[in-house]
NUSEMAR-121391 format. One record per residue (C-alpha): residue in one letter; x, y, z. Coordinates in pm, 1 decimal, m for minus. Example, Ala and Ser with C-alpha at 12.3 -4.5 7.8 and 13.67 -1.06 7.14 Angstrom:
<pts>
aa u v w
A 1230.0 m450.0 780.0
S 1367.0 m106.0 714.0
</pts>
This chain:
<pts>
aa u v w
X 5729.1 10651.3 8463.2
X 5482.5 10892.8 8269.6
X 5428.0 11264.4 8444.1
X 5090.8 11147.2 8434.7
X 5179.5 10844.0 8676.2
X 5351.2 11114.7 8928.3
X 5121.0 11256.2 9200.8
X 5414.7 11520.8 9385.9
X 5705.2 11613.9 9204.0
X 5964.6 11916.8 9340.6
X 6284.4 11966.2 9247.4
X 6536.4 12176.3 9438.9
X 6234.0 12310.6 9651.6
X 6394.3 12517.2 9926.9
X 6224.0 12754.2 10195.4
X 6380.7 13014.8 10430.1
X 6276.8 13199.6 10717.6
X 6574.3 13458.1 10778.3
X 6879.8 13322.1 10818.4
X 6697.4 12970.4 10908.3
X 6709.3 12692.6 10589.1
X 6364.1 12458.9 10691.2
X 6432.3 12306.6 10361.6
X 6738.5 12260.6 10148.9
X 6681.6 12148.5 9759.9
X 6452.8 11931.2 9803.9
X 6428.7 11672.3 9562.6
X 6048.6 11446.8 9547.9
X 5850.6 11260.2 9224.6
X 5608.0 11065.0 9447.2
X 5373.3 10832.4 9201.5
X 4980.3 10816.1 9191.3
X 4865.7 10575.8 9409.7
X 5105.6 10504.8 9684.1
X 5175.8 10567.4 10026.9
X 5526.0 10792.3 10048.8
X 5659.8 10915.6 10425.1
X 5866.6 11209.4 10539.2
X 6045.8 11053.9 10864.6
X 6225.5 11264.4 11096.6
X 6285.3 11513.3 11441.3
X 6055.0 11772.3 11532.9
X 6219.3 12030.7 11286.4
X 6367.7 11868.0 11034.4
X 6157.4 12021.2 10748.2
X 5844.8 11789.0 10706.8
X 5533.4 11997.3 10778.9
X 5720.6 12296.9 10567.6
X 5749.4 12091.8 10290.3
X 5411.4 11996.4 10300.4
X 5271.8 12320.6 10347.5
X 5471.8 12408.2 10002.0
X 5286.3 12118.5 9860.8
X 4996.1 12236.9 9899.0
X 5059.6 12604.9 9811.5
X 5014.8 12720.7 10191.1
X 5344.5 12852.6 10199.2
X 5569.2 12998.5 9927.8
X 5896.7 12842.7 9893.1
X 6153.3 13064.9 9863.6
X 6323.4 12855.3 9543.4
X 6245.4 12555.4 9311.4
X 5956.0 12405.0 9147.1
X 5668.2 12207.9 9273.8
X 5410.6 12040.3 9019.3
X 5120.0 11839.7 9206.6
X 4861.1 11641.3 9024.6
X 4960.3 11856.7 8703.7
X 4944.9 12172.2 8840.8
X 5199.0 12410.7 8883.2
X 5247.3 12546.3 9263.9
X 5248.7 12783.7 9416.1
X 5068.3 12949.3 9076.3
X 4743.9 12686.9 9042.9
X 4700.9 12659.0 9463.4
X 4380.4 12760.5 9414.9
X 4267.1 12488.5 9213.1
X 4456.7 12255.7 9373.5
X 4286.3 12309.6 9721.1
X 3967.0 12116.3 9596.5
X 4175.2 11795.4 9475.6
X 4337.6 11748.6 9798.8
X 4279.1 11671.1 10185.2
X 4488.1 11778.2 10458.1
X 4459.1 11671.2 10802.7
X 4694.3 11872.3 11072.9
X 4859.8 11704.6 11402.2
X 4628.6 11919.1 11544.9
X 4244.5 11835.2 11541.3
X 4125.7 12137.6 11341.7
X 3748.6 12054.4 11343.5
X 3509.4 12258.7 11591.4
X 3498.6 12112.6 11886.6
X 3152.5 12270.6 12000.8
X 2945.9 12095.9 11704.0
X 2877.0 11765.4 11742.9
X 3038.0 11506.6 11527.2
X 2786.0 11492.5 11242.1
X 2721.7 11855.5 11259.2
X 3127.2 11863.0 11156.8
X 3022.7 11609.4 10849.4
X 2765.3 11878.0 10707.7
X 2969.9 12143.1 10766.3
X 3250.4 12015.5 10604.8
X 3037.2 11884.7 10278.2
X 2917.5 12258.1 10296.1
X 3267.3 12361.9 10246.6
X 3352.3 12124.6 9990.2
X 3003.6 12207.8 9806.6
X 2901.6 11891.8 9796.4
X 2574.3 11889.7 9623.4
X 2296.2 11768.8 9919.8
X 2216.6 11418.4 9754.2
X 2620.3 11377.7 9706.6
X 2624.4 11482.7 10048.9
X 2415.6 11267.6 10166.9
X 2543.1 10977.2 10032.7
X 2916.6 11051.2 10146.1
X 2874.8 11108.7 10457.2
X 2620.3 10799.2 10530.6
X 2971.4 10610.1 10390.4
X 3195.5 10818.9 10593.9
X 2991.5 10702.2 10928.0
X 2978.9 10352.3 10856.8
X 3359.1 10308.9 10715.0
X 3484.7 10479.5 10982.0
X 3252.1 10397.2 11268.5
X 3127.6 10711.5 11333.4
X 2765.5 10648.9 11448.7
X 2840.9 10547.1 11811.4
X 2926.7 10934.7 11879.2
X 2780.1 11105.0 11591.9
X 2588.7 11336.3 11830.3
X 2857.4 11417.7 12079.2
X 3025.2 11749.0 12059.5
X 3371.4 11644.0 11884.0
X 3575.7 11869.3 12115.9
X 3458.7 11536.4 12396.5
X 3585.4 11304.6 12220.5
X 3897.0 11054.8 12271.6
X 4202.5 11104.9 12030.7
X 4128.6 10785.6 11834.2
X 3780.3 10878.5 11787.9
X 3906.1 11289.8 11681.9
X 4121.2 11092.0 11441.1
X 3875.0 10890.2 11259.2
X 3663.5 11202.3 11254.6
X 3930.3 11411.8 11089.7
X 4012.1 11155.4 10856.4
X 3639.5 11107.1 10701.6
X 3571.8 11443.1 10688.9
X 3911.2 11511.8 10530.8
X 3821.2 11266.5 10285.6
X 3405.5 11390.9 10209.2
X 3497.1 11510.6 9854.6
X 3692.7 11198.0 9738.9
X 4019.2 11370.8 9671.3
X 4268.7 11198.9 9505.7
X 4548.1 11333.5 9731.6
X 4581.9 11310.4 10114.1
X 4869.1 11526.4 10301.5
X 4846.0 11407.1 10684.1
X 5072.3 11606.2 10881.5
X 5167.2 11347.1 11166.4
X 4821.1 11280.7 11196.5
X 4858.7 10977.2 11496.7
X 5092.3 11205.0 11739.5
X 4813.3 11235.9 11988.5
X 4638.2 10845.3 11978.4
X 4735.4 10497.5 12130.9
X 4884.3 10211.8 11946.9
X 4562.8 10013.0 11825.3
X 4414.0 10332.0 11694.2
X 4739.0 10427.4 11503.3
X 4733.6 10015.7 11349.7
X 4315.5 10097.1 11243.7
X 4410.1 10469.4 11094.5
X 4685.8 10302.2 10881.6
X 4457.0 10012.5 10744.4
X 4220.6 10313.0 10637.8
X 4487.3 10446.6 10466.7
X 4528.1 10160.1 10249.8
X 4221.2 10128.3 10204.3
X 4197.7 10457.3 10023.6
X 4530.9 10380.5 9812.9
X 4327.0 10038.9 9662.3
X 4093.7 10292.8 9507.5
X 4388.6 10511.3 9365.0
X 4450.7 10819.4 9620.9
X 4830.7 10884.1 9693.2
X 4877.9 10976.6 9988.6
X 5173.7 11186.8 10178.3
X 5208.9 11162.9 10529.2
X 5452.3 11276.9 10782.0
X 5551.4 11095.6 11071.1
X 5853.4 11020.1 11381.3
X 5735.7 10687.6 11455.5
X 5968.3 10377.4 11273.3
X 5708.2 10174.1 11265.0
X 5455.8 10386.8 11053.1
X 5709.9 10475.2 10823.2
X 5817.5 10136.6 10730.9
X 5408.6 10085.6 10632.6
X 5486.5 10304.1 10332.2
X 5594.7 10253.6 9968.9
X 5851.3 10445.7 9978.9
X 6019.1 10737.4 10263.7
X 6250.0 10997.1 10271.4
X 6447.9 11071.0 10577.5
X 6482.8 11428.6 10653.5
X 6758.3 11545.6 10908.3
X 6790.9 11974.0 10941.5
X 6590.1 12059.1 10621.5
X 6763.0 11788.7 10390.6
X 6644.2 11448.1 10250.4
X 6939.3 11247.3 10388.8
X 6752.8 10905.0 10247.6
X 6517.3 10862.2 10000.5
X 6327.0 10498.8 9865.4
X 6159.5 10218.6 10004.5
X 6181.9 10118.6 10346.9
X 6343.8 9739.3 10258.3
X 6559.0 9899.3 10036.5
X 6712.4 10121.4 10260.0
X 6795.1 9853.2 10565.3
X 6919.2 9652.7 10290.3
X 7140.7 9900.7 10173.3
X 7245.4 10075.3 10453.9
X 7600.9 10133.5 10444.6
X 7698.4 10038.4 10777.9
X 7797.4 9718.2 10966.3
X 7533.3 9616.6 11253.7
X 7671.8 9370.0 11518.1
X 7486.4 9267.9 11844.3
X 7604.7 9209.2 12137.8
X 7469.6 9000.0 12430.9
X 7706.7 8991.4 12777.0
X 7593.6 8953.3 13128.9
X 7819.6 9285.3 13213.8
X 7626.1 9555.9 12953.8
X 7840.7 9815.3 13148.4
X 8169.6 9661.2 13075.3
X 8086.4 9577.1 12767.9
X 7965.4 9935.8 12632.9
X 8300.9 10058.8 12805.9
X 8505.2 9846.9 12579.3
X 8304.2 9906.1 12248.2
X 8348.2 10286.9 12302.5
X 8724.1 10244.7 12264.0
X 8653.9 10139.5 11905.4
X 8712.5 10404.4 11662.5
X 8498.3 10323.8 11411.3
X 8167.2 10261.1 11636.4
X 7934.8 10492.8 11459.8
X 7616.7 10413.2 11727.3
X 7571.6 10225.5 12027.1
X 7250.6 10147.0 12168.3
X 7084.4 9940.8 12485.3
X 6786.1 9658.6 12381.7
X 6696.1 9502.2 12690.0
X 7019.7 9292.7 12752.8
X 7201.3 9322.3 12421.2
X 7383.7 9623.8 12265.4
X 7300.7 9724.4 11905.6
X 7605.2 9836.9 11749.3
X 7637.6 10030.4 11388.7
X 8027.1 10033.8 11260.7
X 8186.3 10205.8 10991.7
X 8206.9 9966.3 10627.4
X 8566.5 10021.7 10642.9
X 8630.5 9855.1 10983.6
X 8732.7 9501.4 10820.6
X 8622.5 9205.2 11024.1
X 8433.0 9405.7 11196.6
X 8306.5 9101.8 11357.5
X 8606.5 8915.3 11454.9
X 8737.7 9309.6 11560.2
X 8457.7 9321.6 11818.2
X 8526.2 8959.2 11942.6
X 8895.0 9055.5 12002.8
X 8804.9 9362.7 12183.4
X 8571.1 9224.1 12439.2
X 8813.2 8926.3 12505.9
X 9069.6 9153.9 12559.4
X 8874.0 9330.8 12820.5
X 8758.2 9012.1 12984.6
X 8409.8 9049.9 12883.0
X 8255.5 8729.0 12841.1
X 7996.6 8773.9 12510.3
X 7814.4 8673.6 12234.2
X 7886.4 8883.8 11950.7
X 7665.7 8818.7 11601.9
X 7600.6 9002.3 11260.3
X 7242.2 9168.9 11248.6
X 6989.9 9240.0 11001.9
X 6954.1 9638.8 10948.8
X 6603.6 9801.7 11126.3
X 6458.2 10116.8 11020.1
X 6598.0 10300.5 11289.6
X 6935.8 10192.5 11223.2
X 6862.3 10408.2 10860.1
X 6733.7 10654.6 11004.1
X 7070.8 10723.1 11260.6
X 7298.9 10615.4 11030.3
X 7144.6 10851.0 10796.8
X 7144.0 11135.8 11035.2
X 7429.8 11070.8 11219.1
X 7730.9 11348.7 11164.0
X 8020.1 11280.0 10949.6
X 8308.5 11123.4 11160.5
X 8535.5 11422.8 11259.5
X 8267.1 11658.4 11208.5
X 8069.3 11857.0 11418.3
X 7778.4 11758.2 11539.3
</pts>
């Protein structure tokens, strides 16, 4: 792929605060077009990164090139090319919701017929008119969201950073932001967005996991569950209890986890038979179950991927 096909591209992009490593080497080429996630914890590294991205924040080493510019050098003119929305609704809260639009266009200086004619867009894609007069700070999450989003998106850029932009909303918002997002990819903008929630993150193109400041995984979400190096077994038995008691007694048990009435079990690759090894072990304990082989989830990638070395600390 071209540099002119890449939208983000950083190579051993590391930032420290003292003696604290928020990001270690770094390694991103994110193309043009495309949807690409940062999964993780509350301080694994994701809105640091970002802010580096968009020349917010030095980083204390490596490079960082973003829509052929060179940050954090050409920031300045970067700032016009992209749109960043916080977790935190950072419009005023005290002007209504179209008095926000103008505003914003203002900032972006938007010539008024341009103006105009984006924001009329803006209210009607994302259904703005029903509270366009309200003061924003009133308004429900979902409704702050689709707010932040148009006016992020007034000047057209052809990059989006969204900084776990659906923390704060409910489910059916979250599902109507994300079809706006692609939306906006069908006309070319890439967009980078940071999130803890699986199933957002297996809506992108491609991911990275990041666990303490590293990217631990890196490619597309069906890609990673199918190669995830681990074994995943589920277990259904009418005595859970019992049956989590004798799994724990199996060395190479990497993650054990409660669904309902079944365990969800993640074992080393080098436990052969793992299958048959599990049978034994709950037969041998007088645990009457069903054990069977399971397709990997995103969250199994995202523990296995974090999870410490065995023998390790955690």
């Amino acid at each position: 792929m071209n540099g002119s096909a890449i939208a983000i591209e950083a190579h051993g992009l590391t930032r420290r605060f003292g003696n604290l490593v928020a990001v270690d080497h770094a390694e991103l080429s994110v193309p043009r077009g495309r949807i690409y996630g940062f999964l993780g914890p509350n301080g694994s590294g994701k809105s640091t990164t970002i802010r580096m991205l968009c020349g917010l924040i030095q980083p204390t080493s490596g490079t960082i090139r973003v829509l052929g510019l060179d940050i954090p050098r050409q920031a300045e003119a970067l700032r016009m090319q992209i749109g960043y929305m916080t977790q935190r609704f950072s419009l005023w809260e005290d002007l209504s919701a179209r008095e926000n639009l103008d505003f914003m266009a203002s900032i972006y200086t938007l010539a008024p017929a341009r103006a105009a004619q984006r924001i009329a867009r803006a209210i009607e894609e994302y259904r703005l008119a029903e509270f366009l007069q309200r003061p924003a700070g009133t308004l429900s999450g979902g409704q702050k969201q689709r707010l932040a989003l148009a006016a992020t998106t007034l000047h057209e850029p052809p990059l989006l950073l969204l900084d776990e932009p659906t923390s704060a909303v409910d489910p059916q918002s979250r599902r109507d932001f994300w079809e706006s997002l692609f939306a906006l990819t069908a006309t070319g903008t890439t967009i980078l967005v940071s999130t803890h929630y699986m199933d957002e993150a297996e809506r992108c193109h491609a991911l990275a996991i990041l666990d303490r400041g590293r990217i631990v995984a890196n490619g597309p979400p069906q890609q990673l569950m199918a190669e995830l190096p681990l074994q995943v077994l589920e277990i259904e038995a009418e005595d859970i209890t019992a049956a989590r008691s004798a799994l724990h007694e199996l060395k190479s048990l990497r993650s054990l986890a409660q669904l309902g009435l079944r365990l969800h079990a993640l074992i080393s690759p080098d436990e052969p038979q793992a299958l048959e090894r599990v049978k034994r072990l709950l037969a041998d304990q007088h645990v009457q179950a069903v054990v069977r082989e399971a397709p990997a989830s995103l969250e199994d990638v995202f523990v296995g991927a974090t999870l410490p070395a065995p023998g390790s600390e955690p």
